[in-house]
C-alpha positions in Angstrom: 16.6 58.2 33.1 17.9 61.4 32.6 16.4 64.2 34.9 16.1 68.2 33.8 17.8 70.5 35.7 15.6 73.6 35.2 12.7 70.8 36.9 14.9 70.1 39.8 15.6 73.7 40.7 12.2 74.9 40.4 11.2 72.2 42.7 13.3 73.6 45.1 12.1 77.4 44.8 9.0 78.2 46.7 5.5 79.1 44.9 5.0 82.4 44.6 1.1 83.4 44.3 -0.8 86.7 44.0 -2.5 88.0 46.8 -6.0 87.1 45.6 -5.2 83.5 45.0 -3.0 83.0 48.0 -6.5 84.4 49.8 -8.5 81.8 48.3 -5.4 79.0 49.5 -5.5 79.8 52.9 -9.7 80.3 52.8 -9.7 83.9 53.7 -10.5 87.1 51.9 -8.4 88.9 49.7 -9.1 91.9 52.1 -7.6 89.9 54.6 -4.3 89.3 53.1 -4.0 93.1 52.5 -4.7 93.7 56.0 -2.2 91.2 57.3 0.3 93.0 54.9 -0.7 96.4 56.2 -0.6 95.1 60.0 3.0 94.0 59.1 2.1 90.3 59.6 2.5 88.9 56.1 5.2 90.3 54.0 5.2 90.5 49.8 8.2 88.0 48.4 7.9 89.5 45.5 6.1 91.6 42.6 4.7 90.9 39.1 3.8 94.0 37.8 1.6 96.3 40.5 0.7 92.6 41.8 2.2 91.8 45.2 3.2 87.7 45.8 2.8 85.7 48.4 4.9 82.5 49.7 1.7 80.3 50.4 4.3 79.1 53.6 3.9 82.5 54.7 0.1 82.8 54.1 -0.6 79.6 56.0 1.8 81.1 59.1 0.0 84.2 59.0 -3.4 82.4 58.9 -2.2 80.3 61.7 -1.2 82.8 63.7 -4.4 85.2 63.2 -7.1 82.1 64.1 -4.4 82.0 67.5 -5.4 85.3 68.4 -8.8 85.0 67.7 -9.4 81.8 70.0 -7.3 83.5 73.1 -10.4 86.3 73.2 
């Protein structure tokens, strides 16, 4: 079986998302992932137009890390 190689190297690229659907990935708000970004706790990977993208690795981290601080309170 013969494989393609544009499938296996996109397999290996992460999954870039806009900020509103990363938002609805992690189950936060879209507000939220704009305020992490503006806290400098979740950076952009990348842009598609004016839209900012999101490694959903990163999301999840941030997420991670944000529910962390909230439970130490």
């Amino acid at each position: 079986m013969r494989t393609d190689l544009r499938t296996d190297l996109r397999a290996d690229l992460p999954t870039l998302l806009p900020g509103p659907l990363a938002a609805q990935e992690a189950g936060v708000a879209p507000a939220t992932i704009r305020k992490w970004v503006q806290l400098g706790r979740l950076r952009a990977a990348g842009k598609a137009g004016r839209a900012q993208l999101f490694r959903l690795d990163d999301v999840f981290a941030a997420e991670r890390a944000a529910a962390g601080r909230t439970r130490r309170r």
